[in-house]
N, C-alpha and C positions, 0 to 999 in steps of 0.2 A: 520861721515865719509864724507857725503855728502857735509858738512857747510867749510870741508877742500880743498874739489874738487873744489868748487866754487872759493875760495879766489885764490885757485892757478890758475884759470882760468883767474881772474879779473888781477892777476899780471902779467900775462904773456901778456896777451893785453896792461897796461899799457907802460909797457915796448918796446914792437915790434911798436907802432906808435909814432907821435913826439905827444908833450904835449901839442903844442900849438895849432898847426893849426888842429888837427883832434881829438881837445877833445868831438866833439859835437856826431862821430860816435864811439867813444869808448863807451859813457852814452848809445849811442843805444843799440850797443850790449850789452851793461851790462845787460840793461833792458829787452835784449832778452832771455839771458840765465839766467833771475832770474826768468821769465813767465813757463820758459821753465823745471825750478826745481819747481815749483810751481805745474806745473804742474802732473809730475812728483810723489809727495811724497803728494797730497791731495788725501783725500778718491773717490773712484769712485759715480758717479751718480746713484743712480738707479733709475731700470725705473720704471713708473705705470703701474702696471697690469691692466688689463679690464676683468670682466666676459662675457665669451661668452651666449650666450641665447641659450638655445637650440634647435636646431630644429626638434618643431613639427608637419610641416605641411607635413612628408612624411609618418609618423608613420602611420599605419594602426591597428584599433582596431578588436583584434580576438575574434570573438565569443565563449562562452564555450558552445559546445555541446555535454560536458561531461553527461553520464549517472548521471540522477538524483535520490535523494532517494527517496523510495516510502513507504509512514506512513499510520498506518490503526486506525480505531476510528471506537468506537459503533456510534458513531454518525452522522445523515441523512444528506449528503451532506451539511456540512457547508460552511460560506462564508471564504475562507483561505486568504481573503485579510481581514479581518477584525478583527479576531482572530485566534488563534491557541489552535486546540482542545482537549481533552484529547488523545493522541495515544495510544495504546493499542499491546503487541505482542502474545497475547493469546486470543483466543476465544472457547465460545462453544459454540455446535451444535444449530442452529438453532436462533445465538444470529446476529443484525442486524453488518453487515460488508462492511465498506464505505472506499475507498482508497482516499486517499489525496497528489497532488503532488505539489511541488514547483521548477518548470523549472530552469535552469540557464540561458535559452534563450527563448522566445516568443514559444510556441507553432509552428506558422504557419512560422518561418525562420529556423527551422530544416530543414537540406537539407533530397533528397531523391533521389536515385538510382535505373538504370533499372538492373544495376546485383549489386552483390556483389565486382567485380572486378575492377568496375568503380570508377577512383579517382577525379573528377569534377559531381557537379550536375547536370543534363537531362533536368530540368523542372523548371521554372520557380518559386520563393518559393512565398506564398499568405498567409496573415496573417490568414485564415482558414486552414485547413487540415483533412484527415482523419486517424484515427487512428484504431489498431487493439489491442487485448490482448493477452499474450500467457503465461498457467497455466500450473504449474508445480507440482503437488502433489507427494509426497512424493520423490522427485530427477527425475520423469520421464513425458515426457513433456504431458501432456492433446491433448487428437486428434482434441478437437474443438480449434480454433481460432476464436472469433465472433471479426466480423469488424463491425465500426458505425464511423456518423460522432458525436463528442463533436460540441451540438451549445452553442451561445449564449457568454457571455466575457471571457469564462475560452480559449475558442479556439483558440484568440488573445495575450492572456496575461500568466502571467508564473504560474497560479496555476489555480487547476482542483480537484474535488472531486466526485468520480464515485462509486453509491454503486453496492458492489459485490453483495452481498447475504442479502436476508430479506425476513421474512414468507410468502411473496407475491411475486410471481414470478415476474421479472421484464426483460423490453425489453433487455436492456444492456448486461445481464450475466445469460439467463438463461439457457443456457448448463453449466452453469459451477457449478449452482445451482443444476440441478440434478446430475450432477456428485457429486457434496457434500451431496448430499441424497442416495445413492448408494454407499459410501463407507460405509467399517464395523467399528465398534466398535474402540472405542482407540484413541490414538495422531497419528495425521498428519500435514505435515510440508508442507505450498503452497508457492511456490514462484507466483509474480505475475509479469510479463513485459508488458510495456505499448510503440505500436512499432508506427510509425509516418507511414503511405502510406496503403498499404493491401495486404494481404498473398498473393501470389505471384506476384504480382505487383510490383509497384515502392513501395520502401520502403528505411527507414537508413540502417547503417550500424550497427548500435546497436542500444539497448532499447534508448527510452526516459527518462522511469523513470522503477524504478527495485526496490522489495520490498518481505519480508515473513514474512511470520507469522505462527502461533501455531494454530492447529483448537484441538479441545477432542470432541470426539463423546463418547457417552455412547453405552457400550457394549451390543449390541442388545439379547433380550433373544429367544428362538424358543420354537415356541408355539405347531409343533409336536412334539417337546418330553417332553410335557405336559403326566403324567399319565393319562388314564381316573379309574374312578370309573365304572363307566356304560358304553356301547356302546349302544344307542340309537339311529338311527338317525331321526326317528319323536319328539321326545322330546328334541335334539337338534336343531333341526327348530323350533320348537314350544316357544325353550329358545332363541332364535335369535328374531322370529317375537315378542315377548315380548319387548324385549329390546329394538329392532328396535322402537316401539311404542310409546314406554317411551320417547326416545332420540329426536324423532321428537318433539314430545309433548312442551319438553322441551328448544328446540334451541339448544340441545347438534352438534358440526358440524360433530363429526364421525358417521359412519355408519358400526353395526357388518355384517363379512358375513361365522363368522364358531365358533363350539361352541364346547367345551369337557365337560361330566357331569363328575366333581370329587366329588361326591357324591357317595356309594357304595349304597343308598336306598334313598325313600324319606323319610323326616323327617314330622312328623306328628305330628299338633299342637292342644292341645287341651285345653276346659278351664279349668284355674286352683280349679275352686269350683267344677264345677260340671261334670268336665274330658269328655264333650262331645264335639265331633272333630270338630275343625273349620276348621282344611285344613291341607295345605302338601307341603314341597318345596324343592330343590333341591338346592344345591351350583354347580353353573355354570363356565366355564371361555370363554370367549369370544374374540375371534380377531377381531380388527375394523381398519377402516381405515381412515386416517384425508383428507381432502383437499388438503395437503401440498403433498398429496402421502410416508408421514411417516403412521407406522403402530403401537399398541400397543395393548395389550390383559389386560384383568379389569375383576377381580371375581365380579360375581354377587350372589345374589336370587333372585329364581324365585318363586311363588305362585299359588298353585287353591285351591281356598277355594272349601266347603262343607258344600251341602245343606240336608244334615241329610240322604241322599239314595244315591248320587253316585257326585263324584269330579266333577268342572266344567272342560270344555275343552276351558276355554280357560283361558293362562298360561297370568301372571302377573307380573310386576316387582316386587320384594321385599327389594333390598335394593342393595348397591354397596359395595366393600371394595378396595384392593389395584391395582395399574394399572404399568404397566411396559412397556417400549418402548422393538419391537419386533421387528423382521423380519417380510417384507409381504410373505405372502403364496401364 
């Protein structure tokens, strides 16, 4: 349709000027309207695209000061930049309990606040800092909060390992260790929070780091509702200062300080050839008490031999059997 438009164009020009003297602008225009169909009916250009770069010099990098998890290991403050240790979510009583954290941000660029209400930071942040704990046994929070400063590179950098609780009272956490010796028998469930400033002080807005675990205590047994066989009470001091004697002797670290004879008599030992009495002893049970401020009661024998006319007076270990963790009295 095009190829016909044109010819009648080219004819109609030929025709409307003379042929001779003005052949040179008829070529023109030919040449104009064949540039001009040319144009016309060729594919369009396209353009080059350019990838833009993006711009990142306005971007601002946001810290995560998200609460961290907080993992527990029987194990002594290990190094959590070097390895990672076994974690553990169950403990028993009296087993070594060491918390280990791994920050999402530095320790000492946590911000900290003079109220809770406040949306910008107060103080200036230092790659040190102090820090507070806050325990929560069985869902309801612990009265004590012990605050400390963390020294040395965990305080700087994004992991920290703090032991809780071990046989040996220790500076860090030892309210929270008697408060673990002063629950009763059974499962208890501790949360632990790990908070940036100090109890009422400047502090976050939430934990640092946030963490529980499983504790089993064994079911304390009580040792007054021990039956007695006998009520004695010079033969029950007399079966204490025994024992007492033995225990030193030996480096044993408890020390009893009450005693029940479940004995209804003494038993009397005599030899088996020739049935003449060599003495006399009493089955004992005894409350002691450990170092730790744990308490446990342990059957004994006691002994006073005989020298052919009257018992000695003074009482004797004779032998141990089984021991039970108790309440102290």
């Amino acid at each position: 349709m095009r190829t016909n438009l044109l010819l009648i164009v080219i004819t109609a020009i030929l025709f409307t000027h003379p042929v001779y003297s003005q052949l040179d602008d008829v070529f023109g225009k030919v040449k104009k309207e064949i540039e001009k169909y040319i144009d016309t009916t060729s594919a369009p250009k396209k353009e080059k695209k350019t990838k833009k770069k993006a711009d990142t010099t306005s971007v601002a990098v946001k810290k995560n000061f998200s609460t961290s998890v907080m993992k527990f290991t029987r194990e002594k403050e290990p190094d959590l930049t070097k390895s990672e240790p076994r974690y553990n979510e169950n403990f028993n009583f009296k087993e070594l309990i060491t918390a280990c954290i791994k920050l999402n941000a530095p320790f000492g660029e946590y911000p900290v606040y003079d109220s809770p209400e406040q949306t910008a930071p107060t103080v200036q942040q230092y790659p040190t800092g102090d820090y507070y704990l806050k325990f929560y046994i069985n869902f309801s929070e612990a009265d004590y909060k012990p605050a400390g400063v963390l020294m040395g590179n965990e305080i700087s950098g994004y992991t920290s390992a703090l032991t809780l609780y071990e046989t040996e009272i220790t500076g860090d956490a030892e309210a929270f260790e008697k408060q673990v010796n002063d629950l009763p028998g059974g499962k208890h469930v501790i949360k632990v929070e790990m908070w940036k400033g100090s109890p009422g002080g400047q502090s976050g807005k939430e934990p640092v780091a946030a963490g529980e675990f499983t504790l089993y205590k064994p079911v304390l047994k009580i040792f007054s509702q021990i039956p007695a066989g006998m009520n004695n009470s010079r033969l029950e001091q007399d079966a204490i200062d025994a024992i007492n004697r033995y225990a030193a002797a030996e480096g044993w670290k408890e020390r009893y300080y009450k005693a029940v004879i479940n004995s209804y008599d003494w038993y009397i030992s005599r030899n088996e050839w020739t049935s003449i009495i060599k003495g006399r002893s009493l089955e004992v049970i005894l409350l002691g008490k450990w170092p730790d401020g744990s308490c446990r009661y342990a059957e004994f024998s006691v002994w006073q031999s005989y020298d052919g006319s009257r018992y000695s007076d003074v009482m004797q270990y004779n032998g141990i059997g089984s021991m039970y963790d108790a309440e102290c009295e």
